[in-house]
N, C-alpha and C positions, 0 to 999 in steps of 0.2 A: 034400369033393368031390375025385375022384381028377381027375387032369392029364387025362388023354381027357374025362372029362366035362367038363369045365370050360372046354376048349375047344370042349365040343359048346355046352354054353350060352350061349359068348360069340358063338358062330357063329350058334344060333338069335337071339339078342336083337342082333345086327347085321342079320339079314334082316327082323326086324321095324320097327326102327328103318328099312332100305332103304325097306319098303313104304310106310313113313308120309312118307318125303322123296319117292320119286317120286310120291305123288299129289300132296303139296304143290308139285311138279315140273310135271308137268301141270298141275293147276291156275293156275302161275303163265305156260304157254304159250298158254292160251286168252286167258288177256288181252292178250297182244301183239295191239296193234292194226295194221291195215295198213301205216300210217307204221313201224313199231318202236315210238310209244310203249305204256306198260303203263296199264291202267286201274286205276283203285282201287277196288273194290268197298265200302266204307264210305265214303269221300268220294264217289263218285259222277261224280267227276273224274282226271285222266290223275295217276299216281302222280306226285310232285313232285319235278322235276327236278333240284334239288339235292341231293336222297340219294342212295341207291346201289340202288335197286331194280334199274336197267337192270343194272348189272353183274354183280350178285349171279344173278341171272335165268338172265344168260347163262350162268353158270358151271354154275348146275343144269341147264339144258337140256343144257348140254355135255357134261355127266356120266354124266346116265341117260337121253340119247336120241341115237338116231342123227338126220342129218341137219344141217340149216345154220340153222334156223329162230334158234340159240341167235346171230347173226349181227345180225339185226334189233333187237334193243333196244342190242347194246352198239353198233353203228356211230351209231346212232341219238344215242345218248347221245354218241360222239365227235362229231355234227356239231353238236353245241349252241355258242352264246359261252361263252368263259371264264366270263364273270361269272355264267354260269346255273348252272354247273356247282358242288356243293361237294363236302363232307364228305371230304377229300381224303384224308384216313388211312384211311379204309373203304374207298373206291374203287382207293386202289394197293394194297389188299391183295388187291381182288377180280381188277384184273390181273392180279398177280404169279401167282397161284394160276390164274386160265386156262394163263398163257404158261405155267405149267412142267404142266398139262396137255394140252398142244397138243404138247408137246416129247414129254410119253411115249406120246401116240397116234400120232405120229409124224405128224402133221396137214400138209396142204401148207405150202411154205414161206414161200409170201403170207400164212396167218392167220397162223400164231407171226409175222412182220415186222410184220403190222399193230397186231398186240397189244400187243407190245413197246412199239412205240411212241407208245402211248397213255397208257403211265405219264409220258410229258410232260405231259400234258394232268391229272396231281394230282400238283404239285410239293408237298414237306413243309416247310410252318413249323416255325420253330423254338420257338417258344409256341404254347400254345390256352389257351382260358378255362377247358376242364375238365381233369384231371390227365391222367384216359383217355384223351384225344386223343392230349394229347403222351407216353405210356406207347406207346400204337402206332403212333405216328411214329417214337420212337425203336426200336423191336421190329424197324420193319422196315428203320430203317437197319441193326441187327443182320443180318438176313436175309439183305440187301442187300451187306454189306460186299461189297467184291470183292478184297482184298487182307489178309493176317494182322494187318499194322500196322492198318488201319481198322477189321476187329473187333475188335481188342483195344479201341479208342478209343470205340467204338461202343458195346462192352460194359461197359467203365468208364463211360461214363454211366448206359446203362442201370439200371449198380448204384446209382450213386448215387438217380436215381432211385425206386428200390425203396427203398430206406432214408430217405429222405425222407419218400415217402407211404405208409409202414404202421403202423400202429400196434404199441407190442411184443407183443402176441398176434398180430398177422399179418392183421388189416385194411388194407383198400385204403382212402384216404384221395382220394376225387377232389375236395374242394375243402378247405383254398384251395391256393395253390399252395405258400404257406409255412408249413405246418400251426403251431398253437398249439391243446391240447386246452382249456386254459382257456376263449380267445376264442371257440373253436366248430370243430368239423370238421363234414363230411359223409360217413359210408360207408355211402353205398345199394349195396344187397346188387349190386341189376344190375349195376355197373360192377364189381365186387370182381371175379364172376362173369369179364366182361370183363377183369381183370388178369391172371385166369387164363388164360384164351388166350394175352395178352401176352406170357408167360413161357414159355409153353409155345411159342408160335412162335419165340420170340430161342432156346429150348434145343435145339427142333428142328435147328438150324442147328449149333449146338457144344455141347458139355456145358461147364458152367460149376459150380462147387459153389456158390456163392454163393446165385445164382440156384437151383439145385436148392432148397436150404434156403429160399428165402421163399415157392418155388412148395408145399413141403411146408408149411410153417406156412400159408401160403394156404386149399392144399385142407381142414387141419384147422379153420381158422378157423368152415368151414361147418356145424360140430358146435353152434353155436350157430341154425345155422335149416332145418337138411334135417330131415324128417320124412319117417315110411314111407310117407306118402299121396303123397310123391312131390314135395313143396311146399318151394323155397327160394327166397326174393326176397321176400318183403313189407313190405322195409322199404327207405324213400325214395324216390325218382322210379323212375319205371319199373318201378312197383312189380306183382310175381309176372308179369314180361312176358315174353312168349318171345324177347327178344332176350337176356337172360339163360342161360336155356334152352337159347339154343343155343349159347353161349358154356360152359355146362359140361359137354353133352353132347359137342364137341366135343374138349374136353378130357379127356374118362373115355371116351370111344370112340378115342382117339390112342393111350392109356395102353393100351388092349385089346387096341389092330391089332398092336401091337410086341411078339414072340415076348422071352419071358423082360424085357419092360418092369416087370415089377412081382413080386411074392412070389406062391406061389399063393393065401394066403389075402387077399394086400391085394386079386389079382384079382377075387375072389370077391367082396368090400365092395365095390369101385367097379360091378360088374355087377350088386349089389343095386339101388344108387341107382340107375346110367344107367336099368336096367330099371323103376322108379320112376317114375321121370320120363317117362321115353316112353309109360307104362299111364296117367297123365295127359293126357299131350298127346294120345291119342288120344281123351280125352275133349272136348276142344276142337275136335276136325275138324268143320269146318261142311259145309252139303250141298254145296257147290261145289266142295268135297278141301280148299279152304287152312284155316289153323290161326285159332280166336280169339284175339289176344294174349293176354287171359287165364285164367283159368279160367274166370270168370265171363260171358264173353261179353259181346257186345253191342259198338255202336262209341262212336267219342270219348269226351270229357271224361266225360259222364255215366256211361260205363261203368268209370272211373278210370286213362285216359289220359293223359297228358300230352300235350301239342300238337304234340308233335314226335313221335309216333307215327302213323305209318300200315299198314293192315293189309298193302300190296303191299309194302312196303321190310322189315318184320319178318319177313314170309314169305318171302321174296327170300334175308335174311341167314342165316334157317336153312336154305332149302333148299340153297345154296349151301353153305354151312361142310360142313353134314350131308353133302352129296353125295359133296363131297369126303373129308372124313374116310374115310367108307365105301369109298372107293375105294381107301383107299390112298393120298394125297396126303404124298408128303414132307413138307411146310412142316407137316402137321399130328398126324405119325404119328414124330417124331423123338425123343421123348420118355422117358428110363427116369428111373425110381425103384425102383431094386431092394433100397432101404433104408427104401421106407416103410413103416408101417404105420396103418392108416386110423384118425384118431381120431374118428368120426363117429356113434358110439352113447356120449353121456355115460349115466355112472349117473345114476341119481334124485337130485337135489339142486340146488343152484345152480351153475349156470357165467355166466361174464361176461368183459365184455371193458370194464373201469373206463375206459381214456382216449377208446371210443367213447362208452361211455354204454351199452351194449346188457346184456340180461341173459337166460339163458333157463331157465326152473326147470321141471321134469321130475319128475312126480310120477305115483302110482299109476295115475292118471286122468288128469288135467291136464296138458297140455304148452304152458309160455306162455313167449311171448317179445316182451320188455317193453324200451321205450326207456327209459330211466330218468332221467337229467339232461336229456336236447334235445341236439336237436343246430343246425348252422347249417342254413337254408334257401338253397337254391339254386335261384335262379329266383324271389327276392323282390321280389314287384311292386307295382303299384298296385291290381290289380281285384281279383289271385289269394291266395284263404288257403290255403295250401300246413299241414297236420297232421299229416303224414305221418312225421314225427319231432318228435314233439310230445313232453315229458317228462313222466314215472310216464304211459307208456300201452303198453299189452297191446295189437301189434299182429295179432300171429300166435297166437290160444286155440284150439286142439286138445280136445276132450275125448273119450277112449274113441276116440282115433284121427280125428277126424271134425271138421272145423272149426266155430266156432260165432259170433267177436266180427269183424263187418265191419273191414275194415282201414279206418285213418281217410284222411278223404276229402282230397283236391285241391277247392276250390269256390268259387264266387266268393263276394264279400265280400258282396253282395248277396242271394244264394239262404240263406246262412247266417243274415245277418240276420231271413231270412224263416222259414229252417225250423233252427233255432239246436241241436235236436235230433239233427241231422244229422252233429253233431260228435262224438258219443257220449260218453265220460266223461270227455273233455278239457273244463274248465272255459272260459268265453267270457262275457269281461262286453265291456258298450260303452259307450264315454265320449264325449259331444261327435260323436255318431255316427260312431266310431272304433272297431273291434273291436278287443281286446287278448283273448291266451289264454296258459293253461301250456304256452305253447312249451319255457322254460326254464325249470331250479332251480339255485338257487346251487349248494347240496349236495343229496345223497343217502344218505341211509344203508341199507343191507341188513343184515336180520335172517333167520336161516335159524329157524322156530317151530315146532313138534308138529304143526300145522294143516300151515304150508305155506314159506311166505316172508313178511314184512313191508318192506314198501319206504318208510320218511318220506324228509321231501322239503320245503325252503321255498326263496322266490321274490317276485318280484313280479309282476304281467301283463304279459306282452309284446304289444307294436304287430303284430298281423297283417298289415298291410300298410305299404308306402313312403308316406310323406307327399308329396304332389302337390308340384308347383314351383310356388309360389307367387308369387316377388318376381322381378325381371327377373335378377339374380345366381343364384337359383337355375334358371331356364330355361338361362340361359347357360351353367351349370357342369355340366348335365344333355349338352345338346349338343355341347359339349367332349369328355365321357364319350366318350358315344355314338361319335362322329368322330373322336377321337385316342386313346379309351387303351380301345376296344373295351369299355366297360361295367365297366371295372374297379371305378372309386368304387360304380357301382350293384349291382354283387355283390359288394362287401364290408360293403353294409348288411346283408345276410343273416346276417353273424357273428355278430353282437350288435347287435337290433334295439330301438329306444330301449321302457322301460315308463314303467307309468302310475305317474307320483308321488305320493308318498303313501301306496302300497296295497302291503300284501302278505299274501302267503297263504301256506299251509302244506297240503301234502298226506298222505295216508296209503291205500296201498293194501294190503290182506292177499290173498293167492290161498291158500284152503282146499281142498288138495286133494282129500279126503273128500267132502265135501258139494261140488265141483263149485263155489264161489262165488266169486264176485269181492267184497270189502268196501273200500265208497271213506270217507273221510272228508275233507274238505275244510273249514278252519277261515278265515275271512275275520278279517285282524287289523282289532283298532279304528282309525279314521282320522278326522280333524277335518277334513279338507279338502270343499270340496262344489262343485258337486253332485256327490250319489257314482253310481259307476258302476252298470250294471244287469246282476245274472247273468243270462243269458238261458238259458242249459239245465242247472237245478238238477236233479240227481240225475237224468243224463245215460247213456242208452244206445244202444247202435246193435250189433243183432244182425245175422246170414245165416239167413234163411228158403229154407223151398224151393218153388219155383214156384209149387206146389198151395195154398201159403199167403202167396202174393203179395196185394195190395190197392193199392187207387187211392193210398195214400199210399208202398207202396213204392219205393227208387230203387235200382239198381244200381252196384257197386261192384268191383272188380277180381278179386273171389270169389264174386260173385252178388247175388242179389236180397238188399236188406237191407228191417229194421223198425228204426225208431227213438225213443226213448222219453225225452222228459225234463218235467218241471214246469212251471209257470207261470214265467216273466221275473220277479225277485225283484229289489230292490233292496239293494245292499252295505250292511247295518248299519252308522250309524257307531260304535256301541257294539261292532258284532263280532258274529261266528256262526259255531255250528257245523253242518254237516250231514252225515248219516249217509245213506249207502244200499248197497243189496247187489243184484248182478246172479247169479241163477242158470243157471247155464250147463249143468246137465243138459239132457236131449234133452224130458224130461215137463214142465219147467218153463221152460225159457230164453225170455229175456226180461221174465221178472216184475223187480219192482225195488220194495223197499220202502224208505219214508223214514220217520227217525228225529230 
């Protein structure tokens, strides 16, 4: 690609990209309600005032429209009480990024005054519960500094921070705060996604090399889940959401805006993806202009939400970032890597990332990417079974470019017990009507074979959810949590959640690339102890159907409509068993599943 073209392509796939934020633009102005507040179209109710939808709003409206209307949700949201107000690192970012566009339109000198002074109203802690909180807190004390001596100070933490929460491949680590790979980490793709900005905002401001280098190993890290369909995020909370989404388009749209920011051939790889990504997201646009958070449409939980998603505050966040990027926004366009080079197409074979647990193998056909040891859950609770990084499980199967194995689900403990299928080939016995699953494996081993990969694997069952407070000591030490140390004892059960004694299992998965198959094997060791527990979805599947072959028993999932497939409720030998089965994952067959 000669330098004129390259910059005509970057030119055209910025005006495409413009077109798809200003309708999410509009769309997010029709819902400004007369007060200022914003309605939420999936809730059915006023977007929730402690996120950042009002601000984010304003920032798009400010961007790609004339007029004052962009006035009304942010005053709005400044006349609320403190205590209604949150997300405080979101929201002084969505300031910051007005005020210093208000300064280059040269806007009157009442709004920049007004604006200003609104980042009183999201003072920054110095702790948060998730990494990424305090990654953008500090980012924008970075930003922020006002004097050489305070970003040097500012920056030095930052660093440390980065070395803290990345794994040596160059994942983001948003829980816990003191990582140990043994005990458990979390790296859900979306916040990773989200570090990336991070860095890209604190480098906008100074060039640092440190940071350069974790933002480089960062962006490469993604060789483990970008695929040409345009799909990166399916792994952990927040899973393939476009809060993501617009955390890395902002980031490969920054890299773009900045004349000799990058090589002409790294330009060319980051214009492949962005342009990816947005030939998807277009696929998402609902009749209203705003975006489905995921691919698979549909709202909440059942659609594989998390709770703390809403469709106005996501769309809000990309229109917003997007807007601006597009415009030219310093804070987001400050960025060079003129030493990168993109490593985001592996050969055919295995890649991984051992102290996550993540694996992705890349074959003729087949492109899967597999959680392999478990990881910690975050947001482990009493109702909620969270699968979502469950261990030996194929979260992301591609076949012949085209997705086919449902991502595993978020669901309550109740619906699972009912539809135990639901869980796909993560194993799920219940004890004492207790659900336990292969959240976790002690060890893993990988084998690269003729066929494909072999992954073993043993363990015992892990407690899906938190044990109730039973005795008055535990209500009381629950409460304490809750009220003095913000929930820390309760998300630190999610490292290492207690299993069932007595039992343990062994797994074995094959991916044949040739033949398309998935081959499980699952071997229940012998146990004296009684009563034994019950598998409840032996020789366990859960595909993505399409529409046309939807049915009364289908449920949707954060990629679409699924079907799910497992056995009759068995109970755990105590002499021991083995079981065999195989999921076909071509287009003429997928779905079959034969047991042995």
């Amino acid at each position: 690609m000669q330098r004129d073209d390259g910059q005509d392509a970057v030119e055209g796939e910025r005006r495409a990209l413009l077109r798809l934020t200003t309708g999410v633009s509009g769309a997010l102005r029709a819902l400004v309600r007369a007060d200022g507040t914003l309605s939420d179209p999936c809730s059915d109710a006023p977007s929730p005032s402690d996120h950042y939808a009002p601000v984010f709003s304003a920032l798009a409206m400010l961007v790609t429209s004339s007029g004052t209307q962009w006035r009304k949700p942010l005053e709005q949201w400044a006349r609320m009480p403190a205590h209604a107000r949150g997300h405080e690192p979101f929201n002084r970012l969505g300031i910051g990024l007005l005020a210093e566009t208000l300064g280059r339109q040269e806007s009157p000198d009442v709004d920049l005054r007004s604006v200003h002074a609104m980042l009183s109203l999201c003072p920054l802690a110095r702790t948060y519960p998730s990494n990424n909180w305090s990654l953008l807190a500090q980012a924008l004390r970075v930003r922020e500094a006002e004097s050489p001596r305070r970003l040097a100070w500012e920056r030095r933490r930052l660093r440390a921070q980065v070395r803290r929460w990345t794994t040596r491949e160059g994942g983001f680590i948003d829980f816990p705060r003191r990582p140990n790979a043994e005990r458990g980490i979390a790296t859900p793709v979306a916040y990773h996604l989200k570090y990336l900005l991070c860095l890209h905002l604190a480098l906008g401001r100074d060039p640092d090399l440190e940071l350069e280098r974790a933002l480089i190993r960062g962006l490469d890290w993604l060789r483990l889940f970008l695929t040409d369909a345009g799909y990166c995020g399916g792994f952990g909370r927040s899973n393939h959401a476009l809060f993501g989404d617009a955390c890395l388009l902002t980031v490969l749209h920054g890299l773009l805006q900045r004349p000799d920011a990058l090589r002409p051939d790294a330009a060319q790889e980051v214009l492949r993806v962005a342009r990816n990504i947005r030939q998807r997201l277009e696929c998402q646009r609902r009749d209203d202009g705003l975006l489905w958070l995921t691919p698979g449409g549909g709202c909440g939980e059942a659609a594989g939400w998390d709770g703390y998603m809403f469709l106005s505050v996501y769309n809000a966040w990309f229109a917003g970032l997007l807007s601006a990027t597009i415009n030219g926004h310093p804070w987001l366009t400050g960025t060079s890597l003129p030493d990168w080079t993109p490593a985001w197409n592996p050969e055919q074979g295995i890649h991984e990332d051992r102290e996550a647990g993540l694996l992705r193998f890349r074959g003729e056909r087949v492109d899967a990417q597999i959680s392999t040891r478990g990881q910690a859950v975050q947001g482990f609770g009493r109702s909620m079974v969270d699968l979502r990084q469950a261990a030996m499980c194929p979260f992301h199967v591609e076949v012949d470019g085209r997705p086919v194995v449902a991502p595993p689900p978020r669901i309550s403990a109740e619906s699972l017990k009912k539809h135990p299928g639901h869980a796909g080939g993560t194993p799920i016995v219940e004890a004492d009507e207790v659900l336990f699953g292969m959240t976790r494996l002690d060890a893993v081993t990988v084998e690269a074979v003729d066929s494909g990969v072999v992954l073993t694997g043993s363990g015992s069952p892990v407690r899906l959810t938190r044990a109730p407070e039973r005795t008055l000591w535990d209500r009381l030490r629950a409460t304490l949590d809750w009220r003095l140390l913000g929930g820390h004892l309760g998300r630190q059960q999610g490292l290492r959640p207690p299993t069932h004694p007595g039992y343990r299992w062994a797994a074995r998965l094959e991916i044949d690339d040739a033949k398309a198959v998935l081959r499980y094997q699952l071997h229940l060791h012998p146990s004296s102890r009684k009563p034994h527990p019950r598998w409840l979805n032996p020789a366990g599947n859960r595909r993505l159907v399409r529409e046309t072959e939807s049915t009364d028993a289908s449920c949707r999932s954060s990629l679409g409509l699924t079907a799910s497939q497992a056995g009759p409720p068995a109970p755990w030998p105590g002499e021991g068993a083995t079981r065999k089965w195989e999921v076909r994952l071509a287009e003429l067959d997928s779905g079959s599943s034969e047991q042995t």
